[in-house]
Structure formats: structure tokens, C-alpha cells
N, C-alpha and C positions, 0 to 999 in steps of 0.2 A: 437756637438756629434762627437764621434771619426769617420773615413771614413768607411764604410763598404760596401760589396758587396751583392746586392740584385739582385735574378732573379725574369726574368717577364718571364711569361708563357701564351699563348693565340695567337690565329692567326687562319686563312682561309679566316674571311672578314675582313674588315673595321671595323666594329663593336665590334668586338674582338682585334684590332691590336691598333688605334688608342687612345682608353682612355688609353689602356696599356705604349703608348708614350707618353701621356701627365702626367701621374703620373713616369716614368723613369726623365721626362725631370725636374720636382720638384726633384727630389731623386738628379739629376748630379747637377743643381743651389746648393746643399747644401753638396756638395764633396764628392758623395759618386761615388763608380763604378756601374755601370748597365749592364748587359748584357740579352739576349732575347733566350728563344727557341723556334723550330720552324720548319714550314717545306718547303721545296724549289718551293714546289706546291702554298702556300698561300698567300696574299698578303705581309703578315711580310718578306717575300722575297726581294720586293722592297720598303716595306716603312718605317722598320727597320734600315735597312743599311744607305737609308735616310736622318734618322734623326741622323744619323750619332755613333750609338750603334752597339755593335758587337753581334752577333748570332750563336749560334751552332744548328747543324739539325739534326732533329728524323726522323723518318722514321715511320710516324703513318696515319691512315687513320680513318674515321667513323663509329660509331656504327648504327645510326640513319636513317630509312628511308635508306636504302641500299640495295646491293642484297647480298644473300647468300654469293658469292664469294670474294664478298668484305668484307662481316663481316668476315670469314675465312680468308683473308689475313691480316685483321688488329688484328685477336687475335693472328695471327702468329708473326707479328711483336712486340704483347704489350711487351712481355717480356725483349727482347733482348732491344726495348727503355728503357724501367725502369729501365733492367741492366746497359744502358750506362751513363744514368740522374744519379740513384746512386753515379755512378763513380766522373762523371761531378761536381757533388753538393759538393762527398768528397775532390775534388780537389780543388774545388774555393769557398767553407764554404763561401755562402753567410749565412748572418745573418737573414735573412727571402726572401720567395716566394711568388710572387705576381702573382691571378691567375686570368682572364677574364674568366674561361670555355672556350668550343666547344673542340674538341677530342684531339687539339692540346696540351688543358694542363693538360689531363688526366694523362701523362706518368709523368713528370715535378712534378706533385700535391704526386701522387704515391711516387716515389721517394724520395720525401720532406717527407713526414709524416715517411717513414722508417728510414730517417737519422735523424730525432726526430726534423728538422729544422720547425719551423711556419709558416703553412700556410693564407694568407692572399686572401680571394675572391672576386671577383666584381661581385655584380649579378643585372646586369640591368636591368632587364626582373619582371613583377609582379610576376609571375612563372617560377621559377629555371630555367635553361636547364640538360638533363640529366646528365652531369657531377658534377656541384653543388650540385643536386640533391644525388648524389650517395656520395661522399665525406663529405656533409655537414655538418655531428653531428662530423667530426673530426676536421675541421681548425678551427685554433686559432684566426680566426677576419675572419665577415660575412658583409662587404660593399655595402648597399641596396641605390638602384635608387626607390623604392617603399617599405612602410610600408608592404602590403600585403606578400613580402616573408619572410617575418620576422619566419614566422612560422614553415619553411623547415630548420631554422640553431638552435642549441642549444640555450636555456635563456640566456641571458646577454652578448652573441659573438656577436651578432648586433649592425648594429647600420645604420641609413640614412645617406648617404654621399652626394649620386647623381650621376650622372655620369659626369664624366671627359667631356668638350663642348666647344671648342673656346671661346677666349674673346671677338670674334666680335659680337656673338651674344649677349653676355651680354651687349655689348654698345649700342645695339638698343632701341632708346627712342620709348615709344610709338605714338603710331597715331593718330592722333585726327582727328575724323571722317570728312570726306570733302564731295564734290557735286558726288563721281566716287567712286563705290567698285572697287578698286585691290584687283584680285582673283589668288595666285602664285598654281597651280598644278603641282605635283611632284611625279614619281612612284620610286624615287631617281637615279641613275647614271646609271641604269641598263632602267628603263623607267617601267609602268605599261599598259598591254593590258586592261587592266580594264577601267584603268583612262583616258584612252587614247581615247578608246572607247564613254566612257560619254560623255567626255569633247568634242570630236565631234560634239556628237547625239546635246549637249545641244546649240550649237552656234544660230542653227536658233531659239528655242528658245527664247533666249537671245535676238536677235534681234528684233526679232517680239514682245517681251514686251515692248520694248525701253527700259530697264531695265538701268543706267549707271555704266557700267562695263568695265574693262580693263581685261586681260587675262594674265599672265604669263604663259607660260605652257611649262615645262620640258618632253620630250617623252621620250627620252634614244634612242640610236642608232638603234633601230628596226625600229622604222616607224618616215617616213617624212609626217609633217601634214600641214609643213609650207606654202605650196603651196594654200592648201584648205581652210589653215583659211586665209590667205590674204582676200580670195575671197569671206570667209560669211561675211563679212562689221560688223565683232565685232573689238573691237578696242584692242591693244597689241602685243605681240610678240610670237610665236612656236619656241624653237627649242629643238635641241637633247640633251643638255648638257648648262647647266648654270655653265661658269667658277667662278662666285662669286654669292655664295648660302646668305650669310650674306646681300647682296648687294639687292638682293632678297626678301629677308624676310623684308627688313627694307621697302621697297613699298609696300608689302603687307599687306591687311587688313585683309585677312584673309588667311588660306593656306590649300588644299585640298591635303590627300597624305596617303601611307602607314604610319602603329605604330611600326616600328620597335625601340628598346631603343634608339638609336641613332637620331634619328626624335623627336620623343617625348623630347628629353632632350634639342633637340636644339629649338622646341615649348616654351617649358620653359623658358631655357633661355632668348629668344627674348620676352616672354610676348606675343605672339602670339594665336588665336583662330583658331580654325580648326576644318576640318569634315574630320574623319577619319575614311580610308577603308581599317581593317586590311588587310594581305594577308591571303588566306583561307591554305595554305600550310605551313605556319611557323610550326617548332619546337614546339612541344607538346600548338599549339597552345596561344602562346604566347604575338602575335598581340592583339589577342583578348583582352585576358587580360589587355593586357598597354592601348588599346583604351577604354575600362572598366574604367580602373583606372582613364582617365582625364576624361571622361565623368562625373563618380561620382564627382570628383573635380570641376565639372562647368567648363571646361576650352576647352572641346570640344564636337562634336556632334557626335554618332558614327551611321557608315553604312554597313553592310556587303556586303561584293562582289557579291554575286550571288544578293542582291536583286537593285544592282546599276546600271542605265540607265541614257542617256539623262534629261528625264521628271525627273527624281526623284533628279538628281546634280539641275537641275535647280528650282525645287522646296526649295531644302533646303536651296540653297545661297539665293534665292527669299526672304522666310522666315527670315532670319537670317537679312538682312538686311532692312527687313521693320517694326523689332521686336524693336524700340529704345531702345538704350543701349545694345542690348545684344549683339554686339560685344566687348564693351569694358569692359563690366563684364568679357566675358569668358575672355580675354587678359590678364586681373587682375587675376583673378583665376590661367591661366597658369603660371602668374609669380610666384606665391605664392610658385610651385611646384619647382622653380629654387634654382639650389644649388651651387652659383658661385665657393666657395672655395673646391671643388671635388677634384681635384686634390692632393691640400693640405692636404686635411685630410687622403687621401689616404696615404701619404707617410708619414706622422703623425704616423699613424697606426703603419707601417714596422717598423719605426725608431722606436717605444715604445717594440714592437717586439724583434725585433734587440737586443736592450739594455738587456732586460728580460734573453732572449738565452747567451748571453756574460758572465750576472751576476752567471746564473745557469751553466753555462762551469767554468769561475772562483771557484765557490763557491766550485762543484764537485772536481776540480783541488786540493784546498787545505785542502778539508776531507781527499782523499786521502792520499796526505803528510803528515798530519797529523797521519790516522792509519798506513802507515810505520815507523812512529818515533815512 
């Protein structure tokens, strides 16, 4: 295909920035140009630049869960953004826009759809976020990590892709059940008071069953537990930050953690089992949802936060692992939900896109000449 110029739109977390770079990084392997919008607050700040793509920045803040002053400041800025995106878009006629959601790629999406350019969405989540939500019966291609949102985008703009996931996880062979559950817990990079909580209460537990278990356990920078669990005689490791998550996952038998998309796909991936404690505060509850969705798939156990204690982590790993087989059913299960070539098809999409836009600019071009001759 000839080179073209594709923006990517989406940024604040990880989760928005991330599969955004790994579908750029297919689009550059296949010569085309990439660039990113964004804003100087988010993380696409330093993980854009990065990976080595250039970025121009908006000036946009949230609609969601905010205070007055802040929804007021960010309707004050929409305009003047989407006047400038406009701009941006007429000047660098990318051939399609590729959007993650969250408010970053509200202005970006907007813009796209008035300059008549195709928009392309990722929607990780079983349940849209408000931005997909509100744009959805317009873009021209609707990129689902779950069937269930299928129902928020127009008939036949869908489609399951998956989300975008390292290939380390994909390489993780399964585990064949041994004499010792590894149990990796994880409230991800930021740490869970919740899980953190639990996975405490549940040590003596744990001991006093003679239960054989090992412990990985991620906190996140708020609390040091490392001291304490030395000292309850369970066997593993605490600390704040797991520099290699893949390295991780591949010891573990099973994995205890937030359903954010990004968790979930990398579950997937790896073929991994788990009990999952949505966050009670996600976006239009959404946690929920995605821990819903593997649960129905067999592939994990789901627990809500308010009703999660010591007693009750330790009952469910108890169960799980004195269940035969039913850890490596669900493992199988989770894999089933893995969609390695994510990335790929993502930029499949653009480029089918792309071409489409080119053909209907040509086409226009020489009706044209035509009724002046």
C-alpha cells in the first residue's frame, strides 16, 4: 500500500496510550507515518515520544466524575481544541484516525468526523466509555476486546479484534499443576488498598492451614508489607513494583487483581486463571463488566470489593485449588478469549480505511473535471 499518514488519538493512562503504540508500531513496520495527540498532563507525554512518534497537544481536560469548575473549564477549552485538530488534520490529511476514547480523544474524534476523514475506535471495556458511547453510530470501524459492546456501535462497523498485549504474554506456556500454588496478587502499578488489605488478613490463614502456597504480591508504592509478611512464615515475595509482569505471570498459577481491559487481556493472553476484584469506582462501571464477561467465559472467579476480606481471599484460593482441574479449565478458558494478532488487525482496518478515503478523494476529483469539461 502506498505510505500514508494516520493519527492516533487517546491518552491519560496506560491503558488508553499503550495499545495506541502498539497498533502505531504495525502501521511504522509497514511505512507508513504516525503521529499522536495528546496532552502534556497524560502519560502519552512520556511514553509517546518514547517510543519514538511525534505528538502535538490539546488542551482538554474531563467530562466524567469531575467538579463543576472543571467541567466548565473543559467546555471552555472543547472548542478552541477542535478548532485547532480541524486545522492539524487539514494540514497533515491523515488517511484515517485511530481512537482509544477517554477525553483525550474526544476533540481528535470530533474533528475527524467534520473533515469527513474515518474514524477508527478501540473499545476495550464490555461497556463503551463515555466518549465511544457518545460518537459511536458515527465511526467508520468499531474494534471490540468483547462481544457484549457490540450493541453500542452501528450493525456491521464491528468487529472483535482484542486488545493490543505484549508478545511476552503470548509466549507463556501453560502450567502444569505441581506440589505448591503460586498465587501472583496485583492492584497494578499504582497498588490496591483492597488487595492489599486481604492479602494481609489472609497470611495467618494461609499458614495455619498448612495450605502449600507461594505469594507474589505487588502493593504499588503506598504500603510496605514487605517487612510483615517475611515475618508471617508464608512462603514468597512483597514488594512495591514488579519490574517484569510477564516474568510474573509465567510462575503463577493463578492471579488475583483488578479487571481493568488491560489486566484482562493480558489474563488472556498468558492463559492465566484468576479472581477478580473489580474497582468499585471505574468509569460507568466497567470493571464490572469485564470481570462479568471472563467469569461467564469460565476463565475467572469474580469478587466485589466491599464484600472482600482475609477469610474470604483465603477461602476462594482454598476452593479453587482443592477443586481438581479447575484451575486449568479456567487457564484454557482464559486463553480461548486471547486475540494475538490485535494489533494487526487494528491497522488492517486503518489501511482498508485509508484506501477507501483515497479512492472516494480520487473518484470526487475527476467527476469534477469531468463536469467542467
Amino acid at each position: 500500500m502506498t505510505p500514508r499518514t494516520f493519527l492516533m488519538a487517546g491518552g491519560g493512562t496506560g491503558g488508553h496510550v499503550i495499545p495506541a503504540i502498539a497498533v502505531a508500531e504495525q502501521l511504522r513496520r509497514r511505512g507508513h507515518d504516525v503521529f499522536f495527540v495528546g496532552t502534556e498532563q497524560g502519560m502519552e507525554a512520556t511514553l509517546v515520544p518514547a517510543a519514538g512518534f511525534p505528538i502535538e497537544w490539546v488542551s482538554i481536560g474531563g467530562l466524567k466524575r469531575v467538579s463543576v469548575l472543571r467541567t466548565l473549564r473543559t467546555l471552555a477549552q472543547l472548542p478552541l481544541g477542535i478548532l485547532r485538530l480541524v486545522r492539524l488534520i487539514g494540514r497533515r490529511r491523515p488517511g484515517a484516525v485511530f481512537s482509544m476514547g477517554g477525553y483525550v480523544a474526544g476533540p481528535a474524534v470530533l474533528a475527524a468526523l467534520l473533515r469527513r476523514v474515518p474514524v477508527v475506535v478501540m473499545e476495550p471495556n464490555a461497556v463503551p466509555g463515555f466518549t465511544n458511547r457518545k460518537i459511536g453510530r458515527f465511526v467508520a470501524r468499531a474494534l471490540l476486546n468483547f462481544e457484549e459492546a457490540a450493541r453500542f456501535f452501528p450493525a456491521g462497523r464491528s468487529q472483535v479484534t482484542g486488545l493490543p498485549v505484549r508478545d511476552e504474554f503470548f509466549a507463556i506456556e501453560p502450567k502444569p499443576r505441581g506440589a505448591k500454588l503460586t498465587v501472583l496478587i496485583t492492584g497494578g502499578s499504582q497498588g490496591s488498598r483492597t488487595l492489599n488489605r486481604a492479602a494481609r488478613e489472609s497470611w495467618k490463614l494461609f499458614r495455619e492451614a498448612r495450605l502449600p502456597i507461594r505469594v507474589i504480591h505487588q502493593t504499588g508504592p503506598g504500603e510496605d508489607l514487605a517487612r510483615e509478611f517475611r515475618e508471617s512464615g508464608v512462603e514468597g515475595e512483597v514488594t512495591p513494583f514488579i519490574d517484569d509482569m510477564p516474568r510474573a505471570f509465567r510462575a503463577a498459577d493463578l492471579v488475583v487483581c483488578r479487571s481493568g481491559a488491560g489486566a484482562v487481556a493480558e489474563l488472556a493472553a498468558a492463559g492465566k486463571p484468576s479472581l477478580l476484584v473489580p474497582f468499585p469506582f471505574a468509569a460507568d462501571d466497567h470493571q464490572l463488566r469485564n470481570a462479568e464477561a471472563m467469569e461467564r467465559a469460565g476463565a475467572a472467579s469474580l469478587m466485589l470489593d466491599r464484600d472482600l476480606d482475609g477469610e474470604r481471599l483465603f477461602d476462594e484460593i482454598r476452593a479453587l485449588w482443592e477443586t481438581p482441574g479447575r484451575l486449568e479449565e479456567m487457564g484454557k478458558a482464559a486463553r480461548r478469549l486471547a486475540h494475538p494478532d490485535a494489533a494487526a488487525r487494528a491497522a488492517d482496518a486503518l489501511e482498508e480505511l485509508s484506501r477507501k478515503l483515497l479512492k472516494a478523494t480520487i473518484d470526487t476529483g475527476s467527476e469534477s473535471r469531468n463536469n467542467t469539461i
